[in-house]
N, C-alpha and C positions, 0 to 999 in steps of 0.2 A: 887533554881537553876537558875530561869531566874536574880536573882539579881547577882548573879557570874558570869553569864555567860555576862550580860550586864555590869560589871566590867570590866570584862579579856580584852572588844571588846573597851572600853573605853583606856585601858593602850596601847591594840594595836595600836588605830589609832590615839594615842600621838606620841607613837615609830615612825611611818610610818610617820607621821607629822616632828619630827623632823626630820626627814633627807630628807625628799623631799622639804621643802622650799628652805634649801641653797643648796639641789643640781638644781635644777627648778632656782633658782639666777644665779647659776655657769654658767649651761648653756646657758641659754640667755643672757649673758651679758658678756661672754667668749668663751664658747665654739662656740657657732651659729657666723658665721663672720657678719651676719647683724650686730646682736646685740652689738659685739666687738665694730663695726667701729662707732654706733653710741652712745655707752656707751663712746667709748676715743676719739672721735671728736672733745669735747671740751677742750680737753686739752693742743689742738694746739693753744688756742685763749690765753693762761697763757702768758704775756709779757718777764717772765724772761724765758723760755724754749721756745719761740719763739723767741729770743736771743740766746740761746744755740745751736739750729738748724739750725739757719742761719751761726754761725759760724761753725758747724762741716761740714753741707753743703758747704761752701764757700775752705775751709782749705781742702775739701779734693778734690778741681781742684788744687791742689799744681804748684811746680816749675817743676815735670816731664812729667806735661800735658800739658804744655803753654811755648812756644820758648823764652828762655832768652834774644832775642832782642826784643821781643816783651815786656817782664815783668812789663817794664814801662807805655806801653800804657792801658793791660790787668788791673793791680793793680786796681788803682785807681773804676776803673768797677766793681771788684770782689768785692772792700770794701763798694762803693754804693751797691753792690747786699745785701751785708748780711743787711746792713741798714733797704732796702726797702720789702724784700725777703717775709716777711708776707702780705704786701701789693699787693705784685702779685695781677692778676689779677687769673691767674692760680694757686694758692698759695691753695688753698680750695681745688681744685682736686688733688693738687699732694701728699698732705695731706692724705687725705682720700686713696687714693692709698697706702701710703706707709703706713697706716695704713692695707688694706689688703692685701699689701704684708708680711708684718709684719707677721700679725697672719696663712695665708695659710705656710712662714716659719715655725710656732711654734707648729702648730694643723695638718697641712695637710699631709698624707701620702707622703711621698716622691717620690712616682710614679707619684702621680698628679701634681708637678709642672711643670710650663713652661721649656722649654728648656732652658740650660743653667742658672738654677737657682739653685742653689746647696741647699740642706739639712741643717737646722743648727741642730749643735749637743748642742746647750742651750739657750737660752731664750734671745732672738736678736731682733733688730728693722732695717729695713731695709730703709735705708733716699734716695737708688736711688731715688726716683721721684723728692724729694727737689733739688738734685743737678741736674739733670737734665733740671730745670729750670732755676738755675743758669747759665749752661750751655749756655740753648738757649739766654739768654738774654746779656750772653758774646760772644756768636757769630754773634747777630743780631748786635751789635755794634759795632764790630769790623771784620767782615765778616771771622774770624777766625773758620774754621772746628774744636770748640772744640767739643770732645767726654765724655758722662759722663762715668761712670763705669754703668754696669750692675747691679753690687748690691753693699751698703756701709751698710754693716753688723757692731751694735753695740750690743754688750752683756750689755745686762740687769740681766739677772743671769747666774747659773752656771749650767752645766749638769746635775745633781742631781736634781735640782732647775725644771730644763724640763722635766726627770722623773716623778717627781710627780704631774707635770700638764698635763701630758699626763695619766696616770691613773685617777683624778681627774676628765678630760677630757670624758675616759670612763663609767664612772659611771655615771656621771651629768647628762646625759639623762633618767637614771632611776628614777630620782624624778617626772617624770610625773604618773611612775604607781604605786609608792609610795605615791603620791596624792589619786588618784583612792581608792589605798586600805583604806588610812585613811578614804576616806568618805563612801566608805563601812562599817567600822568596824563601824565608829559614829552613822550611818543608823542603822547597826545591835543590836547595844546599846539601840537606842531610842526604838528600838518597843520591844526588850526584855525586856525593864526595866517595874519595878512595880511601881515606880518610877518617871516617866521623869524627873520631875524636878531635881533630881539628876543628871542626865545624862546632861542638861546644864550647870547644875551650875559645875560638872567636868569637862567638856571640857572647859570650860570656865578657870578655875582654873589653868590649863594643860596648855591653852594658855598662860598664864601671866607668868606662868612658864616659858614655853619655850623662848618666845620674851624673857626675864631675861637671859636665858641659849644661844639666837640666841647672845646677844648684848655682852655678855663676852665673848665668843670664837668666835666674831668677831673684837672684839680689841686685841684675842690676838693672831689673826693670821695678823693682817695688824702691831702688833708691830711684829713678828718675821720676815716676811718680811722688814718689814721697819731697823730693823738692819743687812739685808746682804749686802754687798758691791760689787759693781759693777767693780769700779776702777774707772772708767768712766762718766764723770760732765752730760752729756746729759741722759745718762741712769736712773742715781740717780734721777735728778730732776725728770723725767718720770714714776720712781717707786715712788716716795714723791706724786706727783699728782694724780698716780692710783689708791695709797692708800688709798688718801683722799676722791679721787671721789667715790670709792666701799665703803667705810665705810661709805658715805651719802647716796647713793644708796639701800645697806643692812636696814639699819636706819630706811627708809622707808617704805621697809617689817615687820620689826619688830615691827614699831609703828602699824600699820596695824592689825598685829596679836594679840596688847596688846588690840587697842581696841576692835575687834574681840571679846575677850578673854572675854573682863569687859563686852559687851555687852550681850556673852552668859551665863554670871556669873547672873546679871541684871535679864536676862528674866527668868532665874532657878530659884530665891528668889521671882521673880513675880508670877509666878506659883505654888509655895510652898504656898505663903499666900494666891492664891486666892482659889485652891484644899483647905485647911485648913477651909475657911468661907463656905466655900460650902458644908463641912462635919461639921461646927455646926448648 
């Protein structure tokens, strides 16, 4: 009985294990806006997508925000802006802002936003702060009241697409007490079993599995992501990057858990031989 019953607590706290690491991943590194801002921070520093934002940035103070007798003088400004525009000085804060503007769009209850900042209804990146610098630095040169827009909403994906990260989003907090359980059931293993050694070298075993089972259903959800289409050059690049950076991020964990795994695999055959000498 206690060999079944430290079985069954073993399969359990695999179950609970599998789904509370990548929910425990999701959330800190998605769901939480700390973690958002400072999981995709860097991927403002990418050259060609620091390229791409300076133009969507620049392109979208167009010809109905700036006096067509002015255009001439303005031009020239706007086209140094996009040049220099990573170089700001303020280029890191505005960054990072539009980075939590971004995700409070995509996560955040729609009550809670600021005024005047509308709901998106799918999976948008919001570049007001970028151009807003723009802005200041075409006004400081040319004493021209330009105004930015309030928000320059770009879709990244599609409504359905924000569905399911809004549900995802739900859940992903539950891997903390999906954690919890697993190291209960493990605990409840160890002292049940007649065994222990067994009991490592399973969990161990479990591990290696899983990391195996974390690393394929995590390539093949940054490939089904990675083929939906945006429409949109800035968005694309920005999903190609998150892709890459989550699936190095994930990687992480997974290696983690594989060695984890060998190590509690390791110490279960140590304990098997040294129980063995000890009983001849």
């Amino acid at each position: 009985m206690r060999t079944f019953v430290s079985a069954v607590a073993v399969l359990i706290g695999l179950v609970l294990a599998a789904v509370a690491v990548p929910a425990m991943w999701v959330d800190r590194n998605i769901v939480q806006e700390d973690g958002f801002v400072a999981f995709t921070a860097p991927l403002g520093k990418d050259p060609v997508f620091q390229q791409r934002l300076a133009s969507a940035a620049v392109g979208s103070l167009g010809a109905e925000r700036i006096p067509e007798a002015l255009s001439g003088l303005v031009t020239p400004i706007l086209e140094s802006a996009a040049q220099s525009l990573t170089s700001m000085p303020g280029y890191p804060d505005a960054w990072t802002e539009t980075l939590r503007r971004s995700h409070r769009l995509n996560f955040a209850d729609p009550t809670t936003l600021p005024a005047g900042a509308g709901a998106a209804t799918s999976l948008t990146l919001d570049l007001a702060p970028l151009v807003g610098l723009v802005a200041k630095q075409v006004a400081d040169a040319t004493t021209l009241p330009l105004e930015a827009p309030e928000q320059l909403l770009i879709t990244i994906g599609q409504p359905e697409h924000r569905q399911i990260l809004e549900r995802i989003s739900a859940y992903a907090p539950m891997g903390y007490a999906a954690a919890v359980g697993a190291l209960i059931a493990f605990a409840l293993a160890f002292v049940a079993a007649r065994r222990r050694w067994t009991v490592l070298a399973g969990i161990g075993i479990g591990a290696l599995v899983l990391a195996g089972a974390w690393t394929l259903a995590a390539g093949a959800v940054g490939g089904a992501v990675a083929r939906t289409s945006s429409g949109n050059e800035v968005a694309e690049i920005f999903k190609s990057e998150f892709v890459s950076a989550a699936s190095s991020s994930f990687a992480q964990w997974t290696t983690v858990a594989a060695v984890a795994g060998g190590v509690l695999l390791a110490a279960g055959l140590v304990l098997r031989f040294a129980v063995g000498r000890r009983r001849a």
